[in-house]
C-alpha positions, 0 to 999 in steps of 0.5 A: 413602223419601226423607229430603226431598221438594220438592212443586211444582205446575206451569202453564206454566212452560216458560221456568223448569223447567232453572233451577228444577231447578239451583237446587233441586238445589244448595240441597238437596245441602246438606242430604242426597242423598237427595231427590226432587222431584216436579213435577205438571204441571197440563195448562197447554198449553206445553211443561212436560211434555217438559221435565219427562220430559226431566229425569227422564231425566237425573235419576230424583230427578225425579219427574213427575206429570201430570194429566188436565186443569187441576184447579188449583194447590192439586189438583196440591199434592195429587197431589204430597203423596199420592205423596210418600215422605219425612220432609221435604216442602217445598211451593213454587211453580214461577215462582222467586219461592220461592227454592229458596236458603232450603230450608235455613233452612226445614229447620233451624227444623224441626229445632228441633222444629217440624212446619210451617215457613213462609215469610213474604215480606218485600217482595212482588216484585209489581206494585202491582195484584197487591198490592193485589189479594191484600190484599184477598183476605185482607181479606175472606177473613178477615173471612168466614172467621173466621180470621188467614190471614196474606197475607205466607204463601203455599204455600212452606214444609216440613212433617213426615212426620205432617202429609202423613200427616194432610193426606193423610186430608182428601178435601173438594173445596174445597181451600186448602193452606194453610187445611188445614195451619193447621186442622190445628194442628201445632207451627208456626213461621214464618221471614222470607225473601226474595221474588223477582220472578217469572223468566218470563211473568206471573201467571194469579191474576186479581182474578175467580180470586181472588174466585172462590177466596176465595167457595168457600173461605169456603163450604168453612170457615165459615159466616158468610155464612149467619149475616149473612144471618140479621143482615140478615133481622133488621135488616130486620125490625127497621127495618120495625117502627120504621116501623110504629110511627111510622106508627101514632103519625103516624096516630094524631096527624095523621091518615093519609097516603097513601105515596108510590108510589116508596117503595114501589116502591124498598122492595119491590124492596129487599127482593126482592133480599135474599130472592133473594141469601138464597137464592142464598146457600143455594143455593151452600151447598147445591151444595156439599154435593152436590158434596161426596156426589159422592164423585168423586176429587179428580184424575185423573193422565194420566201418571207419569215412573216408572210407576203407583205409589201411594208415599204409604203413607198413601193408603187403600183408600178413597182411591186412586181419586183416583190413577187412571192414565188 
């Protein structure tokens, strides 16, 4: 076993691996030489895979993962933490903007007794857009999830043996590294640290993948939307019914009056698309229950740097269909 592990998921990275791997390796000689980085590719369609067999060739503390097809960023987390071997796991991003120089920090808030540490970014080396698309991510998300997930918190941080133990033992579909971790509620702590531009190429969270993440992780953790569907049904109900009684008491005064045709026309559509969007609300909740008894594995591992080998001692049984070498 390791003392330290360095889990980073990677899509096309190919113009930052040699860098990523000379600073990572400088900022953890600080600590220990008994490290490992394990690098799971996520089948991005340029080069990051030979330049990873290429360094675990002149390294074996490289460990490389690679997965069938794209499966996604918080996946290839995943599959790195359920091969990981050490007391200490940090989880960063491969593009650089986590800056390998503040592992150590990391670590040494963890020695103070602390089973997670994050790394919360000061000012964000991002474009204007990029910005304010993840601001309002975390704005909805948070509002329909009903929890503070902090933005300035990405997946750069370092966590215990016990948590990747503990994390190890959630197998949902709908993952969120960081939601998953923060439910968990071990001892944490969180550090300021310094957020680098991005070393080469551009980010693949676009506004529509990130809408897309926040909708699944909303109907994975909470649900709210179901609860304001249920709000809206009664609001509605309840505004029906006022301009029923007005109707009655405008008929009973004044006589009645035949309604307008537009009106009527406006609110039956109106309420039609409620209905529908009620339904298609409880149609998705629905798919992703029988996603969920699918029971399929979370990911499917293509090829390994060092062999078959299921090193994480915490993956059970039940569970090692999800390392399959195919």
């Amino acid at each position: 076993m390791a003392y330290i592990s360095v889990v980073i998921p990677v899509y096309k990275a190919e113009g930052c691996l040699h860098e990523l791997y000379q600073r990572l390796k400088a900022s953890l000689e600080i600590i220990t030489e008994d490290f490992e980085i394990i690098l799971v590719e996520d089948c991005g369609g340029d080069r990051s895979w030979e330049i990873i067999v290429e360094l675990a060739k002149k390294d074996p503390r490289i460990k490389g993962i690679q997965l069938s097809r794209n499966f996604g960023q918080h996946y290839g987390i995943t599959a790195g933490l359920d091969h990981c071997n050490a007391e200490w796991v940090v989880v960063m991003d491969c593009d650089l903007q986590d800056r390998p120089e503040e592992i150590p920090r990391l670590y040494a808030k963890a020695q103070e007794g602390y089973d997670v540490v994050m790394a919360r970014r000061g000012k964000r080396k991002d474009p204007i857009l990029k910005r304010f698309t993840s601001w309002l991510f975390y704005k909805i998300f948070n509002y329909l999830a009903d929890i503070n997930y902090d933005g300035q918190v990405g997946n750069f941080r370092i966590i215990s043996r016990k948590v990747v133990h503990s994390f190890c033992l959630i197998r949902e579909q709908l993952r969120i590294f960081g939601g998953l971790i923060d439910w968990m509620g071990f001892a944490t702590a969180s550090i300021d640290v310094q957020h680098d531009s991005r070393l080469t190429g551009k980010s693949t969270y676009t506004f529509g993948k990130l809408w897309k993440l926040a909708s699944e992780i909303v109907i994975a953790y909470s649900d709210k939307p179901l609860r304001l569907s249920i709000k809206l049904g009664f609001l509605i109900s309840f505004l029906a019914f006022t301009y029923g009684i007005y109707i009655f008491i405008h008929a009973l005064f004044y006589g009645s009056t035949v309604t307008g045709w537009s009106s009527l026309i406006v609110s039956l559509y109106f309420l039609c698309g409620i209905i529908i969007a009620v339904l298609g609300i409880i149609g998705v909740y629905l798919n992703k229950t029988f996603n969920e008894t699918k029971r399929r594995p979370l990911y499917l591992i293509r090829n390994f740097t060092y062999g078959l080998s299921t090193s994480n001692d915490y993956v059970n049984s039940t569970e090692i269909t999800s390392n399959l070498h195919i």
